[in-house]
C-alpha positions in Angstrom: -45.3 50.5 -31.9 -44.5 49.5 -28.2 -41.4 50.9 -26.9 -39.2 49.8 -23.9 -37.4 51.9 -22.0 -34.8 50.6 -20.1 -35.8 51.3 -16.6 -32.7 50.5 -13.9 -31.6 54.2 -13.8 -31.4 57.5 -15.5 -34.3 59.1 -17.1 -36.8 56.7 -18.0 -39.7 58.1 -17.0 -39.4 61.3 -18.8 -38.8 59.2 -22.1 -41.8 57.5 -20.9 -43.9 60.4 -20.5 -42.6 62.0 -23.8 -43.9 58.6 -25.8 -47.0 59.3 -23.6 -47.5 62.7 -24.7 -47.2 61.5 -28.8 -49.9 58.9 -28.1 -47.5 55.7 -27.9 -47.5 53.0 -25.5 -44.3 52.1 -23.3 -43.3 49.4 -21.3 -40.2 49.6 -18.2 -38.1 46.9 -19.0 -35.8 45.8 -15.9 -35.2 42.2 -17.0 -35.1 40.0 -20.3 -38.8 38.9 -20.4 -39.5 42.5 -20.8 -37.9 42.7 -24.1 -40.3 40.1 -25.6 -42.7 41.9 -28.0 -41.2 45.3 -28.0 -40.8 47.1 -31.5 -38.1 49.0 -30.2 -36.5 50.6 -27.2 -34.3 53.6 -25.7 -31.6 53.1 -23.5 -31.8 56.6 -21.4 -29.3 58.9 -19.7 -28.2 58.2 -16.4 -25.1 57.7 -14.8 -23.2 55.6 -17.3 -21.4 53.0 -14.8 -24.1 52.4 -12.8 -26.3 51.3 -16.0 -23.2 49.3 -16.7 -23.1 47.5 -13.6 -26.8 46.9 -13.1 -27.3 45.2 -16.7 -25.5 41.8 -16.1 -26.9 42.1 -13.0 -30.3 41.7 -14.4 -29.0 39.4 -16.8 -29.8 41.8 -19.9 -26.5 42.3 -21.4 -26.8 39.2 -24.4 -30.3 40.2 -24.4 -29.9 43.7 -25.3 -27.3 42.7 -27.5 -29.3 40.4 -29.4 -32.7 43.1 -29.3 -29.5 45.8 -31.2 -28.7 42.8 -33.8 -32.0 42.5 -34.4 -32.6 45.6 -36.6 -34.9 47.1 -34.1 -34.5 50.9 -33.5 -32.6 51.2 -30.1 -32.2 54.8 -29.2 -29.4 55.9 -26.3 -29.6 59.5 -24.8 -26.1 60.1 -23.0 -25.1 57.3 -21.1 -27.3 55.2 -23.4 -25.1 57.0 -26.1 -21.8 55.6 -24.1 -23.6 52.3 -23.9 -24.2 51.4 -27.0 -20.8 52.6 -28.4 -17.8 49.7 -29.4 -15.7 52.0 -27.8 -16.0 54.0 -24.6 -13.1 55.5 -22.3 -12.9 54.7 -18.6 -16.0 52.9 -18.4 -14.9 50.1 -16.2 -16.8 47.3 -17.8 -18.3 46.3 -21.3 -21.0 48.3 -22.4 -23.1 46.5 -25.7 -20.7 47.7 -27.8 -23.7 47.8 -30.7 -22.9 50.7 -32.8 -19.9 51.3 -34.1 -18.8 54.6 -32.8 -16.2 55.4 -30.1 -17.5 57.9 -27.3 -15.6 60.2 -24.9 -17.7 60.4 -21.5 -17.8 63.5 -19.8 -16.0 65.3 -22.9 -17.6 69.1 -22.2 -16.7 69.0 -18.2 -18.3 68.1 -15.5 -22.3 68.9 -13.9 -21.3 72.5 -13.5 -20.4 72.7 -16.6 -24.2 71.7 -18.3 -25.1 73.7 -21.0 -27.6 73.9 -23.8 -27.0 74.1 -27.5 -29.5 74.7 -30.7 -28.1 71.8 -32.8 -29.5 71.4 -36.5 -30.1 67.4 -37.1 -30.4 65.7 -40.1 -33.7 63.9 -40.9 -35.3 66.6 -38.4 -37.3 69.4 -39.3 -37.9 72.7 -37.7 -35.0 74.4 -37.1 -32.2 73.5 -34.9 -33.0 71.7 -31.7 -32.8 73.1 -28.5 -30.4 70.5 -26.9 -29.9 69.8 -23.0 -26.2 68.6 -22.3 -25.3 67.3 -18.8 -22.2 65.6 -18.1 -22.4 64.8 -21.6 -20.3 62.5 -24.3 -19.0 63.2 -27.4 -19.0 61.0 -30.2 -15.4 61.0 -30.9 -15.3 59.1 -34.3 -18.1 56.9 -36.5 -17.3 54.1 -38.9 -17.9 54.0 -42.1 -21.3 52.7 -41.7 -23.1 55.7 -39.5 -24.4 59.1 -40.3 -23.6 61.9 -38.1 -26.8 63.5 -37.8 -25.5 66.7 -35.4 -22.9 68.4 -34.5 -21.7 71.4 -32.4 -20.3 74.6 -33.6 -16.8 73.1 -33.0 -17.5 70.7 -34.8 -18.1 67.8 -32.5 -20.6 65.0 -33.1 -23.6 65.1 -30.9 -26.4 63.1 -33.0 -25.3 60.2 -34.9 -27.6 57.0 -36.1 -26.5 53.4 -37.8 -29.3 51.5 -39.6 -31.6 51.8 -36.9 -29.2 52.2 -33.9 -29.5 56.5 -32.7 -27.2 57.7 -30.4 -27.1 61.2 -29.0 -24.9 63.0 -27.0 -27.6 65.0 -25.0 -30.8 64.8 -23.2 -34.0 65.5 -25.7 -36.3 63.9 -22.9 -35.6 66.8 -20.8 -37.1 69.5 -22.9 -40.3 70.3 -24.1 -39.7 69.5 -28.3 -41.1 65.6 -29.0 -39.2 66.2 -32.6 -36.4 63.3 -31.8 -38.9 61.2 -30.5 -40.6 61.6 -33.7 -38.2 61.1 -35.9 -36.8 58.1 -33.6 -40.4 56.5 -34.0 -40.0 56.8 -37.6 -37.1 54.4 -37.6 -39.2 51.6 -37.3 -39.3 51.3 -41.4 -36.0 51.5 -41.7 -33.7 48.6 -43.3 -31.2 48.5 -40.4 -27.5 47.5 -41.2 -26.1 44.7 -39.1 -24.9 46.0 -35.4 -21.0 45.9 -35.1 -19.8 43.5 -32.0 
């Protein structure tokens, strides 16, 4: 499986080096043509508005809509978690609005207040997941149509996947467990539902 990683800012190269280390090609994609033969692609953390400003300007925003529809796993990692979302507060322009779940941006504070949870996810094995949150979202309701996969002790949603859209709250390219990526990689099977948008 080739995998894009969507390369205008925010953490692609360590979702790129994490693909590396489980033995799986990846491709940088800044621009539409790069889309063209991927199996599937994460949208990584970054800074949220920035990633929202750059994709039209790159003219990948019916692109990466279209690669969603498609029933291709797309994965977002915090602001890839915002992007994907049909509903996002004070982002100042459309995100892809793919995955029907509204998101809260910065819902747990701002950089000082980065912390790291174990979160127990569904479909993932091992134990609960040592997760890296910085500046981080919160999935603040899912349709009818998407699993939350993880939450918080107070019960917030941190993990959550429709078909074979993922979206998670946190950073799992930062640590050192390739158990997401896995299980993300897996998703390739999967009979995805239709995106929402």
């Amino acid at each position: 499986m080739t995998v894009g990683v969507l390369a205008l800012q925010g953490g692609f190269r360590e979702h790129a080096a994490m693909l590396a280390r489980l033995g799986r090609a990846s491709v940088e994609v800044r621009g539409p043509e790069a889309l063209d033969g991927l199996e599937a692609l994460i949208i990584p953390g970054g800074e949220s508005t920035t990633i929202a400003r750059l994709i039209p300007r790159y003219g990948l925003r019916e692109p990466l809509r279209d690669f969603c529809a498609g029933g291709r796993p797309v994965w977002g990692t915090c602001a890839g978690a915002i992007l994907l979302a049909r509903e996002v507060d004070a982002l100042d322009r459309p995100g892809l609005a793919a995955m029907d779940i509204a998101v809260a941006r910065n819902a747990f504070g701002r950089q000082v207040d980065s912390f790291e949870a174990g979160v127990e996810l569904a479909g993932v094995g091992g134990g609960p997941f040592r997760a890296i949150f910085i500046r981080a979202p919160r999935i603040a309701s899912a349709g009818k149509g998407v699993e939350a996969l993880g939450r918080l002790a107070d019960g917030s949603i941190v993990a959550a996947r429709q078909g074979a859209l993922l979206a998670t709250a946190f950073h799992p390219e930062l640590g050192d467990d390739p158990r997401l990526h896995e299980y993300f990689l897996s998703l390739g099977g999967v009979n995805a539902r239709p995106a929402i948008g």
